[in-house]
C-alpha positions in Angstrom: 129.4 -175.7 -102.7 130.7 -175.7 -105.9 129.1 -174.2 -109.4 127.1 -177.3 -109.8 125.4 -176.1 -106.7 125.1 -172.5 -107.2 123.1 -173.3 -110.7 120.6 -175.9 -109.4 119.7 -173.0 -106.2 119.1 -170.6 -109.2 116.8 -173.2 -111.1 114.9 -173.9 -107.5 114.1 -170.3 -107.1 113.1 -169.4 -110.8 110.9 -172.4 -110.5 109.5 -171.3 -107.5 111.3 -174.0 -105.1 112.9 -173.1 -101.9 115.1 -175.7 -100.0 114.1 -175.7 -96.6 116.2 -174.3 -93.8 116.4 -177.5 -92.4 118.1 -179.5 -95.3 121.2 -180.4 -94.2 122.3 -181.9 -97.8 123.6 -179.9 -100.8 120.9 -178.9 -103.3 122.4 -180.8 -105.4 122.5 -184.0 -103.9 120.7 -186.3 -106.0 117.6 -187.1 -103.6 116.9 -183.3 -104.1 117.3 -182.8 -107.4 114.6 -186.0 -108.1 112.5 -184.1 -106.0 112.8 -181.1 -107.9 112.0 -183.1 -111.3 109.1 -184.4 -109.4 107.9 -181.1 -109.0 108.4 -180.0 -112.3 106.6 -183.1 -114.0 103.8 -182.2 -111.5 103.3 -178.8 -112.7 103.9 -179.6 -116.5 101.0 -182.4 -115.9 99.1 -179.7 -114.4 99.3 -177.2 -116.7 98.5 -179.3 -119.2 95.6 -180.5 -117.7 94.1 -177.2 -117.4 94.9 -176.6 -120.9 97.4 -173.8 -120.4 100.1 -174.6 -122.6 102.3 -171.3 -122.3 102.8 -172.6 -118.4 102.9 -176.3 -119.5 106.1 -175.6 -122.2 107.6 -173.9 -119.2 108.4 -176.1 -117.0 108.8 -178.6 -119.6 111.5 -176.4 -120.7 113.1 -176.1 -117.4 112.7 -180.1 -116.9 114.7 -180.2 -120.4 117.6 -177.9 -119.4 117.7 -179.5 -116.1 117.8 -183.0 -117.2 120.6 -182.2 -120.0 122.4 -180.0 -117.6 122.3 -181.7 -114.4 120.8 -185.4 -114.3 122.1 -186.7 -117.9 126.0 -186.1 -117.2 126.6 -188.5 -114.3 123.3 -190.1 -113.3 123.8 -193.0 -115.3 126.6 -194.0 -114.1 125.8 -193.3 -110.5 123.1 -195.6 -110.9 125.5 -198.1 -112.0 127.9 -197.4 -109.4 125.2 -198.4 -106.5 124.4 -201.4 -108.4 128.2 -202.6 -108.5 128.2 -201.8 -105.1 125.2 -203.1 -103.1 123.1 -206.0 -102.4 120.3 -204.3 -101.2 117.6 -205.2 -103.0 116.2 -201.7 -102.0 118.7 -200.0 -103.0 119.0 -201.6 -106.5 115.4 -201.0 -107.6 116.4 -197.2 -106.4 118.7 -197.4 -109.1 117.1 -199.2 -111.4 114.2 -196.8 -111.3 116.8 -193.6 -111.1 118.0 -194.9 -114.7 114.6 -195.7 -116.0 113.2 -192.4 -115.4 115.9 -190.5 -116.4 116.3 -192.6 -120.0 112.8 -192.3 -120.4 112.3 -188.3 -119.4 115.3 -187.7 -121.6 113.0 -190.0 -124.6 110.1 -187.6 -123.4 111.7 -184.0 -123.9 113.6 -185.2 -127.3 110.7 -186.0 -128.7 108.9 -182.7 -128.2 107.0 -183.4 -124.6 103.3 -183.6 -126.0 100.9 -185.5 -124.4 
């Protein structure tokens, strides 16, 4: 466990996330870390459905920092790793979609995450 990992475990907890005791990945591994998006997306939808923008800019702001810090660096070209080196057709749409969402939720946050 590396710094990479000790900074996402401090982004769980200030968003309210706990990995279970039963996770036998790193935090950081990149199923966990889409999770964690997911749950931030959620509660920026949320908020923002109930009006409550303070809350709403919140987690947008920790989906930002996230993304920049953690998903943009290498994502991309993890993606394109699995896709040089599979012919799952599972697997590839895995990637595919990994890409996608991150170009897009990187588009989303740039251009000031209002809905």
């Amino acid at each position: 466990m590396g710094p990479s990992t000790a900074d996402v475990r401090k982004r769980y907890a200030a968003a309210g996330v706990a990995v279970s005791k039963n996770y036998k990945d790193l935090p950081d591994h990149v199923a966990a870390e889409m999770e964690f998006m997911h749950f931030l997306c959620f509660e920026e939808s949320k908020f923002r459905r109930q009006g409550n923008q303070e809350q709403a800019e919140r987690y947008c702001g920790m989906e930002r920092d996230f993304i920049q810090d953690h998903l943009a660096p290498w994502v991309t070209d993890f993606a394109d790793c699995v896709l040089a080196t599979t012919n799952s057709p599972f697997y590839k749409d895995a990637a595919n979609l990994l890409k996608e969402f991150a170009k897009s939720e990187v588009g989303y946050i740039s251009e000031g995450s209002t809905e």
